[in-house]
C-alpha positions as CSV (number, residue, x, y, z in Angstrom):
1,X,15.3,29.1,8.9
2,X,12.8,31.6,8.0
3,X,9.6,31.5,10.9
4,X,7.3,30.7,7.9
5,X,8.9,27.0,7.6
6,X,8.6,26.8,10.8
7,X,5.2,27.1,12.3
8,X,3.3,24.1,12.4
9,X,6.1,22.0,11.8
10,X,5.9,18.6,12.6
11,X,5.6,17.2,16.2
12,X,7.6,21.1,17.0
13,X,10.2,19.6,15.5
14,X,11.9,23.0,14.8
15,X,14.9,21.4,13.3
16,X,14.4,18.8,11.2
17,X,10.6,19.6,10.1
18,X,11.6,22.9,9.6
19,X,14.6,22.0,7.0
20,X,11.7,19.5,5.1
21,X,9.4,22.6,5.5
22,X,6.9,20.6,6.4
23,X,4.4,23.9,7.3
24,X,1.3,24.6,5.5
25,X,0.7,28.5,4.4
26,X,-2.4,28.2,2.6
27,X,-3.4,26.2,-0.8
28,X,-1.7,26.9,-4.0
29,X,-1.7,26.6,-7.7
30,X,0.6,24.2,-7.9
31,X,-1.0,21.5,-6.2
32,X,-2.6,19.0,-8.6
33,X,-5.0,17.5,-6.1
34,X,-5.9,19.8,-2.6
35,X,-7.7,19.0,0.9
36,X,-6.3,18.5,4.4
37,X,-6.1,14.6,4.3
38,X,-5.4,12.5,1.8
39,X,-7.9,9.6,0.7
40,X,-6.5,6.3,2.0
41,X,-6.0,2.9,-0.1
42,X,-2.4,3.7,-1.8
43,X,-0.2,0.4,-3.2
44,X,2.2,-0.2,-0.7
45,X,2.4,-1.3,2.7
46,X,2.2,-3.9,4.6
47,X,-1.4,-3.6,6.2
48,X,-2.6,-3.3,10.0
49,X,-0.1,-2.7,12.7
50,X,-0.5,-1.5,16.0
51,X,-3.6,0.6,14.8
52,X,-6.7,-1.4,16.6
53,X,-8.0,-2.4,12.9
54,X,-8.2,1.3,11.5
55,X,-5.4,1.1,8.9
56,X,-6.0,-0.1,5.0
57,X,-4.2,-3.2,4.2
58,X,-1.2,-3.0,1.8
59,X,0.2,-5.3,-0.4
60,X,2.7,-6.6,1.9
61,X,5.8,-4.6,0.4
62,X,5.9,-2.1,3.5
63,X,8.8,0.2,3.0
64,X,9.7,-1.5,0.1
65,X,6.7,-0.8,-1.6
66,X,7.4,2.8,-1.8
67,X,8.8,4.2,-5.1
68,X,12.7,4.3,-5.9
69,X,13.8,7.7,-7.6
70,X,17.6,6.8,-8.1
71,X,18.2,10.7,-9.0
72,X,17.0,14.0,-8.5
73,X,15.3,14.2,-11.9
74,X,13.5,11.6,-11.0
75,X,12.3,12.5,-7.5
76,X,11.6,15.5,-9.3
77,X,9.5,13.7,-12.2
78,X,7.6,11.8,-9.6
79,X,6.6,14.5,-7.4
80,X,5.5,16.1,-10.4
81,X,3.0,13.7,-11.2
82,X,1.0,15.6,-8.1
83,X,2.0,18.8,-7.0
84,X,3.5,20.9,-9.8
85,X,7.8,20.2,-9.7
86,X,8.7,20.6,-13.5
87,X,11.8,22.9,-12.3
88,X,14.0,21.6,-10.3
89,X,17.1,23.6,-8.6
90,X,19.5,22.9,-6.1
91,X,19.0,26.7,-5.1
92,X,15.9,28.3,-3.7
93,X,14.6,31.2,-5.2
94,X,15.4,34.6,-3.5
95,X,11.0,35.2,-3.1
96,X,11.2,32.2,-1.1
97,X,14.0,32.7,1.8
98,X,16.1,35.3,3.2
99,X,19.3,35.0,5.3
100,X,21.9,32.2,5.7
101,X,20.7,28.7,4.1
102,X,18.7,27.1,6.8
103,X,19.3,23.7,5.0
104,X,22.8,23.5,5.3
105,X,23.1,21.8,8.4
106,X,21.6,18.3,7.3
107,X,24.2,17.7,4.5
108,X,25.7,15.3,6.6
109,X,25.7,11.8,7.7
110,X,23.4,12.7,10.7
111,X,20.4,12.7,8.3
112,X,22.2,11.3,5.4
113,X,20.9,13.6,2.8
114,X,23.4,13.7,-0.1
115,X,21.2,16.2,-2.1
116,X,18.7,18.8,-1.9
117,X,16.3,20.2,-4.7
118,X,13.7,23.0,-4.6
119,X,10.9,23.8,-6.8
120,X,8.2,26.0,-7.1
121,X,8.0,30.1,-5.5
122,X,5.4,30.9,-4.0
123,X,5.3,28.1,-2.0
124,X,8.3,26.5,-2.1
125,X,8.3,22.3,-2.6
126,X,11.7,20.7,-1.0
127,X,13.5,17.0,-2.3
128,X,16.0,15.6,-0.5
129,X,18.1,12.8,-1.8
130,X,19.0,9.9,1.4
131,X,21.8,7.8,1.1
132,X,20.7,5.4,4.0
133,X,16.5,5.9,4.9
134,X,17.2,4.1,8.1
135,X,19.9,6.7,9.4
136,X,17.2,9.8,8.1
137,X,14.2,8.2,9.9
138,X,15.7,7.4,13.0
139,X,17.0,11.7,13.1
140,X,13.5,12.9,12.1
141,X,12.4,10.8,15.2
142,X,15.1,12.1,17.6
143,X,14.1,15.7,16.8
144,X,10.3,15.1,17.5
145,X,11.2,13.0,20.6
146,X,13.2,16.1,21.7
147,X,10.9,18.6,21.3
148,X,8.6,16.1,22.8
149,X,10.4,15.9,26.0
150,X,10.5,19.8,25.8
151,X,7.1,20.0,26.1
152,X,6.9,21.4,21.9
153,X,4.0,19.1,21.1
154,X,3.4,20.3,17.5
155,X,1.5,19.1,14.7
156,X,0.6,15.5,15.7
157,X,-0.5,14.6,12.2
158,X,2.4,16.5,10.0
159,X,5.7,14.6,8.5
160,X,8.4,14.1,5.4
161,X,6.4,12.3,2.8
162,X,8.9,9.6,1.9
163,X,9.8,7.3,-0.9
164,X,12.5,4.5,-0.6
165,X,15.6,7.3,-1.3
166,X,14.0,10.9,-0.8
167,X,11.7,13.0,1.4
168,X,9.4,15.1,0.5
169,X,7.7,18.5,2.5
170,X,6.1,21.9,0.8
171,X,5.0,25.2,2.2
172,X,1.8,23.9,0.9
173,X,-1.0,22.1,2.6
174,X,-2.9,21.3,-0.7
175,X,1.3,19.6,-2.3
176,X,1.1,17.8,0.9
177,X,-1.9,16.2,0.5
178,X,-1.8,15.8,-3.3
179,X,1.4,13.9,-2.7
180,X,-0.7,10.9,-0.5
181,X,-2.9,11.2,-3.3
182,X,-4.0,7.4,-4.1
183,X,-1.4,5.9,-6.2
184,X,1.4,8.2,-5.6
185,X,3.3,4.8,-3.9
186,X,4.3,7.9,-0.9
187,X,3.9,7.8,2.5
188,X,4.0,10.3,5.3
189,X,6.5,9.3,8.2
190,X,5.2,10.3,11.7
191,X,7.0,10.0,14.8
192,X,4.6,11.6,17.2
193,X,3.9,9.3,20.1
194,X,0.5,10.9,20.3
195,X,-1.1,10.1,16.3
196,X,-3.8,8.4,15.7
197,X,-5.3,8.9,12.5
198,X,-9.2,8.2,12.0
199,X,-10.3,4.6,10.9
200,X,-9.7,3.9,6.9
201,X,-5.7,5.0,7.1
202,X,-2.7,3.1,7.0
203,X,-0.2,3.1,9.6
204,X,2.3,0.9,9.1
205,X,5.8,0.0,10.0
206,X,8.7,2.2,9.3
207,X,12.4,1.1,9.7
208,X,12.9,2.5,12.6
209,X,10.7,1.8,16.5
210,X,8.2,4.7,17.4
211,X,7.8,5.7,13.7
212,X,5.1,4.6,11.5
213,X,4.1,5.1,7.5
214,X,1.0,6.5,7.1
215,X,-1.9,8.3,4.5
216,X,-3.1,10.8,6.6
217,X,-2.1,14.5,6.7
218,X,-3.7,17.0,8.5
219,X,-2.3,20.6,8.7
């Protein structure tokens, strides 16, 4: 994987956070919305937990509350509706990578990605279709509790933005936060056992212990 996916990544998860390229190089054009954190208050959720009363309450879908792609195109035409994604291609484009396909690896059951779409080039936005969100969450927080335990710290406040059947992460910090833009329905999943975003976010329950669902990105 190509050393600009990987700084930053999140919690130094070099593997996983690196594949969702989940790094920030700089704003972009094709962001709709920019900033380091996105504004809390999204639909969704399932309101305070564990957060000492900072967190926005939901509507008491949690996870469920998230939106539902069902293909691709759709992921595609969703993430569209905030940071630019009008192309879609199982490929990325040759500005964008060099070398052996860093991605590769996570078409398996460990992560259960059945799919992987790229758009954009100049800073590259990555889908990935999940067959089972449980079995993907519960990897993403193996990797960070890894590099955890190896003393790779990270980005506490970096993730996959996640709906019910596909992540989300782009080279750019302005697609990451237009994607937690109010009324996307997205979330950021964070594993890091050190986050704790300021008062006003959500952080809510994901499906697997140590993780949480969150509004709040900072690169």
């Amino acid at each position: 994987m190509s050393s600009r996916t990987v700084t930053r990544a999140a919690a130094g998860a070099t593997a996983l956070a690196a594949l969702l390229t989940l790094t920030a190089c700089g704003g972009d054009d094709d962001a709709v919305g920019s900033g380091i954190a996105a504004i809390g208050g999204l639909e969704g959720g399932n309101g305070n937990s564990g957060d000492g009363g900072n967190a926005k309450k939901g509507n008491g879908l949690g996870f469920k509350g998230l939106p539902k792609a069902g293909s691709m195109a759709e992921a595609a035409r969703i993430v569209n509706g905030y940071t630019k994604c009008d192309r879609i291609s199982s490929t990325k484009s040759d500005s964008s990578t060099s070398g052996s396909d860093p991605d590769a690896k996570y078409d398996s059951k460990t992560y259960s990605v059945t799919e992987r779409g790229y758009c954009g080039r100049r800073n590259v936005t990555t889908i990935f279709m999940i067959k089972d969100p449980k079995v993907f969450q519960a990897a993403f927080r193996a990797e960070v509790e890894k590099d955890h335990a190896d003393g790779k710290n990270g980005d506490v406040n970096s993730g996959p933005i996640i709906g019910q059947d596909f992540a989300v992460g782009s080279e750019s910090s302005d697609a990451m936060a237009a994607l937690l833009a109010p009324g996307s329905g997205m979330l950021l999943l964070n594993c890091h056992p050190g986050f704790n975003p300021p008062s006003g976010f959500r952080k809510e329950p994901s499906l697997v212990k140590g993780c949480v669902l969150t509004d709040y990105y900072k690169d």
